[in-house]
VMD Tcl script that draws the C-alpha trace (Angstrom):
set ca {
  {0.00 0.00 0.00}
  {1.32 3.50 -0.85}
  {1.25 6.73 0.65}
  {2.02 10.37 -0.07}
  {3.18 12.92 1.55}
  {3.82 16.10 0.84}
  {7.58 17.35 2.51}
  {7.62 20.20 4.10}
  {11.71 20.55 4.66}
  {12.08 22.69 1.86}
  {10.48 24.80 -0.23}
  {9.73 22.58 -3.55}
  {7.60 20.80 -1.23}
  {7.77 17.60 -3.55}
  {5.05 15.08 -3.50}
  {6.74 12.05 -2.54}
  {4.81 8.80 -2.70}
  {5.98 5.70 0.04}
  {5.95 2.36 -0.48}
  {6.65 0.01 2.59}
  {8.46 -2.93 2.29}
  {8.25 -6.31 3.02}
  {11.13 -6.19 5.15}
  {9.86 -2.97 7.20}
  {11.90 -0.44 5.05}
  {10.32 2.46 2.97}
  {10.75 3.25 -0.84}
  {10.59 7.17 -1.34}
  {9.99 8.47 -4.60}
  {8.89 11.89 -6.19}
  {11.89 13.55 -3.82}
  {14.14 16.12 -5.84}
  {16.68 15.99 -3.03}
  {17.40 13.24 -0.32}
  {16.22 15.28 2.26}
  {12.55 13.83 0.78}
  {13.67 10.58 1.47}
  {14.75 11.58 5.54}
  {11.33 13.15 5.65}
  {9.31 10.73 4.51}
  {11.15 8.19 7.15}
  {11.18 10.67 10.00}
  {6.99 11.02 9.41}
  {6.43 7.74 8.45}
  {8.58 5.56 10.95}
  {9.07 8.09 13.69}
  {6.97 11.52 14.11}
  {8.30 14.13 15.65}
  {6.38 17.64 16.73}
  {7.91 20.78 18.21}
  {5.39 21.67 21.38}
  {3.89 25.19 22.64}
  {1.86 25.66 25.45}
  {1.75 27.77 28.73}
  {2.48 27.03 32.15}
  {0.66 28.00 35.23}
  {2.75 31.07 36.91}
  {2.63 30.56 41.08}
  {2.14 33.59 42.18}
  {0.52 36.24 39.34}
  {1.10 39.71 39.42}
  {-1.14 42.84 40.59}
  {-2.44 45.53 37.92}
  {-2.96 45.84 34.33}
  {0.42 43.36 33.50}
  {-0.48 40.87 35.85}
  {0.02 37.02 34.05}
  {-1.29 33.94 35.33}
  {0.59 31.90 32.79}
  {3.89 31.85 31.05}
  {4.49 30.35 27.12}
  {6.55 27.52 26.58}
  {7.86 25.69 24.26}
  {10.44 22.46 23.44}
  {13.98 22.84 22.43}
  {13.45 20.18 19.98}
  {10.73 17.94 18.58}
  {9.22 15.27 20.81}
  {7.77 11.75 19.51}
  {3.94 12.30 19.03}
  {3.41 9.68 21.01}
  {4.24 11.56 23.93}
  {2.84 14.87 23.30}
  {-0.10 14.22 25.37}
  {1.70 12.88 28.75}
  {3.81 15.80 28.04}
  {1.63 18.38 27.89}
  {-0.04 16.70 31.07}
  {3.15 17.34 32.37}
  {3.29 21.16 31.14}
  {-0.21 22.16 32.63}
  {0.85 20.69 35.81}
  {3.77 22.71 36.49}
  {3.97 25.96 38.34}
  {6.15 28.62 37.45}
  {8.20 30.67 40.15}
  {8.55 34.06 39.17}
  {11.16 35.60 38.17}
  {11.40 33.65 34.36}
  {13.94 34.63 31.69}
  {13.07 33.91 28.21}
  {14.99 30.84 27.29}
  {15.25 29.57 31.51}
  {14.74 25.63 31.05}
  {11.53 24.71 33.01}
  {11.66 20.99 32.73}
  {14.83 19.09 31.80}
  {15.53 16.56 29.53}
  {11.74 15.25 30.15}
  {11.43 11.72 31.16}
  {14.75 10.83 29.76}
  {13.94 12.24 26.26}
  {16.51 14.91 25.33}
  {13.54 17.06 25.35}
  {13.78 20.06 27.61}
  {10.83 22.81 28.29}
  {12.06 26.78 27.99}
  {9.84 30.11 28.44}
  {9.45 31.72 25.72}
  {8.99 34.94 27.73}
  {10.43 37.13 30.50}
  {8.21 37.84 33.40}
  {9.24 40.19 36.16}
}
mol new
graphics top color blue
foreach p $ca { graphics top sphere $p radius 0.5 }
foreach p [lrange $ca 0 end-1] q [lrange $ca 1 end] { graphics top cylinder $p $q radius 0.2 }
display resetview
């Protein structure tokens, strides 16, 4: 059975079609480059998302720029698998102000490589 996909690395954004082996492997065509052929593995065999959310901020400020909640994000993709129990894990947390834009919040999550960073500086 084929599929197609359409890669989004660069922007020729060729339509590749996939054809999966007996054996497990994938057969890429339609690529002008071999990053197609990465692609189509990487979103076929292994998908990978970069994550954004907000985290709850402990103690929120007075006045017109108080914020309950602080934006995050990861420092690289996570398996899509675990974007749920991550995020879980996101909305749970509570942020201690001061935050620096780029302050890891949660380290290398769950033994992932994946680490959680503000995206913002709060006072």
């Amino acid at each position: 059975m084929s599929e197609e996909l359409i890669c989004i690395t660069c922007p020729m954004g060729c339509r590749l079609k996939v054809d999966r082996r007996d054996d497990g492997t994938l057969s890429v065509t339609g690529n002008r480059c071999a990053r197609g052929i990465k692609y189509a593995e990487e979103e076929l065999l292994d998908p990978k998302r970069m994550v954004s959310a907000t985290a709850k901020v402990s103690k929120p400020g007075a006045g017109l720029d108080a914020v309950s909640r602080v934006p995050v994000r990861t420092s690289v993709p996570c398996r899509k698998e675990a974007i749920g129990d991550l995020l879980a894990d996101i909305y749970a947390l509570t942020v201690d102000l001061p935050v620096a834009r780029g302050q890891t919040l949660i380290q290398n999550w769950k033994g992932s490589g994946v680490d959680v960073l503000a995206t913002r500086t709060l006072p």
